[in-house]
C-alpha positions in Angstrom: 0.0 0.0 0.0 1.1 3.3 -0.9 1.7 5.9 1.8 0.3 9.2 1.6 3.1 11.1 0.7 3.8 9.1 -1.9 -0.2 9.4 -3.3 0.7 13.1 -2.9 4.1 13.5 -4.8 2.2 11.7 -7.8 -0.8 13.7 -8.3 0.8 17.1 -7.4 3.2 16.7 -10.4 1.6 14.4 -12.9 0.2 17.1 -16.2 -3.2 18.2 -15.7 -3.5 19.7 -19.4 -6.4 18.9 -21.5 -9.1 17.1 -20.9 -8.6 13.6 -21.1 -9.0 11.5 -17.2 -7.4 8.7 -18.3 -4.9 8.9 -14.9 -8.1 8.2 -12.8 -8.2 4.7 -14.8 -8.3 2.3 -12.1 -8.5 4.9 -9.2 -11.9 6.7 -9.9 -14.5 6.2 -11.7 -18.0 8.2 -12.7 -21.0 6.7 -14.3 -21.5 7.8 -17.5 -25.5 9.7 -18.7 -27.0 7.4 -21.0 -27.4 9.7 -24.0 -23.7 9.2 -24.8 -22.8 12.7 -26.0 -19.8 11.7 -28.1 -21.8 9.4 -30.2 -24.8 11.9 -30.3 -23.1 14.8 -32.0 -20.8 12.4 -34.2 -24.6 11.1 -35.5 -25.4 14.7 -36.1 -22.0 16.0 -37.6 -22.7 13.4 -40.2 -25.4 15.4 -41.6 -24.2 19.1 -41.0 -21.4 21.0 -43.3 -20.2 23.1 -40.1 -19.5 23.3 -36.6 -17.7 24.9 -34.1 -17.1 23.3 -30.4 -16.7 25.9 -28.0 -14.1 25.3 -25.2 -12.9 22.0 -26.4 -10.4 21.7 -23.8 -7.6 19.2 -25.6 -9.8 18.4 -28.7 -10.2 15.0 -26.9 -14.1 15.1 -27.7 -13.9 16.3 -30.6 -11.3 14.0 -31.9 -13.3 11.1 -31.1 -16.2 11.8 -33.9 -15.3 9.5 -36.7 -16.7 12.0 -39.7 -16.0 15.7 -39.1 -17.9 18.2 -41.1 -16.2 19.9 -44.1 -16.1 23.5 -42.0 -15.1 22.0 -38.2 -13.9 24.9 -35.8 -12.6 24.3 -32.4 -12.5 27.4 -29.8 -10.0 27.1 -26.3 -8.5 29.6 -24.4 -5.6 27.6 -22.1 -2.4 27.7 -24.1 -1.6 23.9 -23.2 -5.1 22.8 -24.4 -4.5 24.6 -27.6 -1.3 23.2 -28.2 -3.4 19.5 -27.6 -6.0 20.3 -29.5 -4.2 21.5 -32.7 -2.0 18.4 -32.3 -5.3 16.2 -32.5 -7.3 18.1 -34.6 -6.1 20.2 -37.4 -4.4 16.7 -39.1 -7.6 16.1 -39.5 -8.3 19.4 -41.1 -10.4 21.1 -38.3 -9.3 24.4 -37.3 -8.4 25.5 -33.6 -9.1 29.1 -32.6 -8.0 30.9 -29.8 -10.7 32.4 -27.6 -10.7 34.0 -23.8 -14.1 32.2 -23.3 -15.6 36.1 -23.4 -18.1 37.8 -25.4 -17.7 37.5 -28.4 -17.0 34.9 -30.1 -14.9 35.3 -33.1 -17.1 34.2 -36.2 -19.3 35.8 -38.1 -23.2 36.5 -37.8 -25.0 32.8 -39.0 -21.7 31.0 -39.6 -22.9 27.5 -38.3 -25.4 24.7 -38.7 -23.9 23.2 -35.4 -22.7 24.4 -31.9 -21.4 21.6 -29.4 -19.3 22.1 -26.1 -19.0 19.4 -23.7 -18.9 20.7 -20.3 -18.7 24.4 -21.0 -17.6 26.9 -18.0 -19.5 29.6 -19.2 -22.0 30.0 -21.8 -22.8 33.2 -23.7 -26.5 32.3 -24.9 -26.7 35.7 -27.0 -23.5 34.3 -28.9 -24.3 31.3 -29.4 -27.5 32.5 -30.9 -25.5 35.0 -33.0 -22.8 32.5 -34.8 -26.1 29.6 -35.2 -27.8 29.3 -39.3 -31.4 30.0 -39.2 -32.9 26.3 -38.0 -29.4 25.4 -36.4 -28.9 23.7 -33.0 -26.6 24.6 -29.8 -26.1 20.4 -28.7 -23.9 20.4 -25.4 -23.5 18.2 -22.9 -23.7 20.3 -18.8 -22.2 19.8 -15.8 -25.7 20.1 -13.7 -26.5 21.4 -10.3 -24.5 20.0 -7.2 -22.5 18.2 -9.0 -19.7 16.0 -6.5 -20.8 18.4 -3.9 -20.1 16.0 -1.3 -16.0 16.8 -1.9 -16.8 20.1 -2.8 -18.5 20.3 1.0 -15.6 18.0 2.6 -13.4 21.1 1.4 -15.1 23.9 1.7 -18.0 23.1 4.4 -21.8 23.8 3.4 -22.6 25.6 0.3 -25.9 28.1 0.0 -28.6 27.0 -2.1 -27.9 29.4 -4.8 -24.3 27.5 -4.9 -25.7 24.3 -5.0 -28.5 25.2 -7.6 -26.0 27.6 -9.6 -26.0 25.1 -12.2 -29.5 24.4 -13.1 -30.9 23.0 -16.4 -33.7 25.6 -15.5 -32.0 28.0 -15.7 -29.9 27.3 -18.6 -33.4 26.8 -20.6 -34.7 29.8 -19.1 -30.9 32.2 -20.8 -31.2 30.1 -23.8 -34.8 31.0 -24.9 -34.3 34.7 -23.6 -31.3 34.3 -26.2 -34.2 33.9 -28.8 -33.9 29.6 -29.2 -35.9 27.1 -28.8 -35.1 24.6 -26.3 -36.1 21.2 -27.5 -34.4 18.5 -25.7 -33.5 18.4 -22.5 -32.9 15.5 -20.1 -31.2 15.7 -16.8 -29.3 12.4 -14.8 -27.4 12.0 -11.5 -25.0 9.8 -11.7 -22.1 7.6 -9.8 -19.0 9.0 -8.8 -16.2 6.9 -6.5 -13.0 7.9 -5.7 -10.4 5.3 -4.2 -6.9 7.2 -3.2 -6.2 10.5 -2.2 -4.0 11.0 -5.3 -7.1 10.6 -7.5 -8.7 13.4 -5.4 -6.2 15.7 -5.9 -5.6 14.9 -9.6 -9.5 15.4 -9.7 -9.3 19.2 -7.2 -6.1 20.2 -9.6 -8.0 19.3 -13.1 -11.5 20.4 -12.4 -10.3 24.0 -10.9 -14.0 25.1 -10.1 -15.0 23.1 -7.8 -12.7 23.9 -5.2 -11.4 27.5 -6.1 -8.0 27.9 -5.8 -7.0 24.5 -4.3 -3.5 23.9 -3.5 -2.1 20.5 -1.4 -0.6 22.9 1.0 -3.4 25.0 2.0 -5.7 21.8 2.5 -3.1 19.3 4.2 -5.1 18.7 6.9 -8.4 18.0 5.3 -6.1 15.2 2.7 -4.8 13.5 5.6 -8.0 13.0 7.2 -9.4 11.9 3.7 -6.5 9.7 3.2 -7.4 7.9 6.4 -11.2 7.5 5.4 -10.4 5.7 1.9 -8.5 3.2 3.4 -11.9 2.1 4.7 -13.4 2.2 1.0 -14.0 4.4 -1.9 -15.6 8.2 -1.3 -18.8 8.2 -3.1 -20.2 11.3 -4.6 -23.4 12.3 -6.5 -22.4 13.8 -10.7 -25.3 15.6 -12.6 -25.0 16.0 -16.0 -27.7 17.7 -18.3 -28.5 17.3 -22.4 -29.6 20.3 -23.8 -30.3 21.0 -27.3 -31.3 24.7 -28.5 -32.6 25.9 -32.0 -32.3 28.6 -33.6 -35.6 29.5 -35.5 
């Protein structure tokens, strides 16, 4: 059995650019919604001629659709990620653009039959609307409401219910038809997360930088060690939400 230091050595030091959680292989693990998003928008890629994914992260997503339209755009704004994403995806004649993730995007009124972003950060609903064809779709996969809140709240004690709730598929429908579209799927699923070492936790805290703002090893020590000790009793289990939503523009 590893020690904790050792856990903690890894994680703090292993590369935590782009998007891909293949390090957790083995040592988390998160039920997955049972739309499957990758396989969704590859089906509709197949019968669009452009699309732009906005904050691709590494391309990783993106990379994994077998047919990519004739006009495919990618949009990041992390210089590592970039550097991933062009690696993956321009060979394959997509373009990556880079974007600070603020107003406004940089494309052109009705540019696109197809807007996908898996997991976005942020979503600008009036630019989305903007760069969408007449009869186009926004097709993105969320991160929903109280989403692993259980390590978020081992970290940083209780969270108000406007925290909790900040993520809402409400309230995305609610921005996307004030945006002017017309919200015509949306399903919502909690799903399974586990979490078996402390490394994975921090690899997990390091990776996923919102849910515990500004997290360092040092400044929550404490809080490890006393994690450390409860996973060698058996995994930490958490609750994911993840929301489909697709948005057309009339």
């Amino acid at each position: 059995m590893r020690t904790f230091d050792e856990l903690v050595d890894e994680a703090s030091s292993v590369s935590v650019d782009g998007w891909d959680f293949s390090w957790l292989d083995g040592r988390a693990s998160e039920q997955r919604p049972s739309w499957g998003y990758q396989r969704l928008i590859g089906e509709r890629m197949r019968d669009v001629q452009s699309v732009v994914d906005i904050q691709t992260g590494g391309g990783e997503v993106l990379a994994g659709v077998p047919v990519l339209p004739p006009l495919t755009v990618a949009t990041e704004s992390w210089p590592p990620n970039l550097e991933k994403a062009a690696a993956l995806l321009e060979p394959r004649g997509a373009t990556v653009v880079a974007d600070t993730d603020e107003p406004p995007l940089p494309f052109q009124d009705n540019t696109f039959e197809l807007v996908v972003s898996r997991h976005p950060v942020t979503v600008w609903w009036d630019e989305i609307a903007r760069v969408l064809k007449p009869g186009g779709s926004y097709l993105s996969q969320h991160v929903g409401p109280w989403s692993v809140f259980e390590l978020v709240e081992y970290f940083l004690g209780p969270q108000t219910p406007e925290v909790r709730n900040s993520r809402h598929p409400d309230r995305a429908k609610a921005e996307a038809e004030k945006a002017g579209l017309e919200v015509v799927d949306l399903r919502f699923e909690e799903l399974r997360t586990e979490f078996h070492d402390i490394g994975a936790v921090i690899y997990f805290l390091r990776k996923v930088i919102w849910m515990v703002p500004g997290f360092t090893v040092a400044e929550y020590l404490p809080r490890l060690r006393e994690l450390h000790e409860e996973l060698q009793k058996g995994p930490f289990v958490a609750t994911t939400t993840r929301y489909l939503i697709e948005a057309r523009k009339r």
